[in-house]
C-alpha positions in Angstrom: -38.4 181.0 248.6 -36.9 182.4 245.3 -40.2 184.3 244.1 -40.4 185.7 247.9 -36.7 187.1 247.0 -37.9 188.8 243.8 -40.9 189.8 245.4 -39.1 191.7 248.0 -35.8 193.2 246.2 -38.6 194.1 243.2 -40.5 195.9 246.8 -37.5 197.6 247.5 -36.4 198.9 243.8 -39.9 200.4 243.7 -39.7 202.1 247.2 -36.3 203.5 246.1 -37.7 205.4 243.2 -40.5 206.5 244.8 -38.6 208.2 247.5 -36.1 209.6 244.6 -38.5 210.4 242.4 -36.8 211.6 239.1 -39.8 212.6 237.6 -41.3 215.6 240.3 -38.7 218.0 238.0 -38.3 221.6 239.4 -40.3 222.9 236.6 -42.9 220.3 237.3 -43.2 221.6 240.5 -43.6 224.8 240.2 -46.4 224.6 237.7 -48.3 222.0 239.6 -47.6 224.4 242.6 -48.9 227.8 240.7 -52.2 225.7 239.6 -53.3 224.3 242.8 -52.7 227.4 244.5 -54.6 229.6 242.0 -57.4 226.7 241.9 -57.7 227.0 245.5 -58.2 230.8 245.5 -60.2 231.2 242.2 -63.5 231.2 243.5 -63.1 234.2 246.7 -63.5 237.6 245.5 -60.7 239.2 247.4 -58.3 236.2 248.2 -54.8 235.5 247.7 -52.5 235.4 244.7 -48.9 235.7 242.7 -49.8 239.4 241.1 -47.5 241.4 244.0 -44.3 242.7 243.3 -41.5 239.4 243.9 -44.5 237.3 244.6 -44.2 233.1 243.1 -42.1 230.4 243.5 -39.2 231.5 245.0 -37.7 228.2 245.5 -37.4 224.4 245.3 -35.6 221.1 247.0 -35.5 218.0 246.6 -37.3 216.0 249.5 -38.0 212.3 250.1 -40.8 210.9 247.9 -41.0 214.4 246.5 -40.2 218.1 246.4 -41.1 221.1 248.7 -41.6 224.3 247.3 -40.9 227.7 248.9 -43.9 230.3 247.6 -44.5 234.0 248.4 -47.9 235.7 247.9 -50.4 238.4 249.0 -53.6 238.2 249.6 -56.5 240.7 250.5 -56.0 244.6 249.2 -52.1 245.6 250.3 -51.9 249.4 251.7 -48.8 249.2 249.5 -47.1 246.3 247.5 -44.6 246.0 249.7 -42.7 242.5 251.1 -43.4 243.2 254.3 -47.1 242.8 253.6 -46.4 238.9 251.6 -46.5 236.1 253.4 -44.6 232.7 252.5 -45.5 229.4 252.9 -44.5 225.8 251.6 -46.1 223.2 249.2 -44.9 219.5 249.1 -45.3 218.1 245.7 -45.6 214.5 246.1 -44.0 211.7 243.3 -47.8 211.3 242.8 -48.1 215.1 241.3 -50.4 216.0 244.4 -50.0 219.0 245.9 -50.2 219.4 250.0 
């Protein structure tokens, strides 16, 4: 009965700091965010990137068992560089460092 105790608040302590995470930083995010999106892109010829005028991370909060990150980006050849031609999206960075 007494190692099933353990066992179970040790189950819980983990879970806790999994979901806080303290490790999956801002900073951390934004570079594992900036790497997995130019990884994913580096092969097309014309395809989407962070070289547009206000383009990158443009934000970042805190989120259970990780952080979501706000990006903005272009892709394709832009009649001008303008915002409305950017599109935004969001990345989760996960306490693992994974990117989704």
């Amino acid at each position: 009965m007494g190692k099933a105790v353990i066992s179970l608040i040790a189950l819980i302590v983990l879970s806790a700091g999994m979901m806080y995470s303290p490790w999956v930083t801002e900073g951390f995010a934004k570079r594992r965010v900036i790497g997995a999106f130019e990884d994913q892109g580096r092969k097309v010829q014309d395809g989407c990137g962070f070289n547009c005028k206000d383009c990158g991370v443009k934000g970042s909060k805190k989120a259970p068992f990780g952080r979501m990150v706000s990006i903005e980006y272009a892709c394709g050849l832009l009649p001008a560089d303008s915002p409305e031609f950017h599109q935004r999206g969001q990345r989760f960075v996960s306490f693992l460092g994974t990117v989704h």
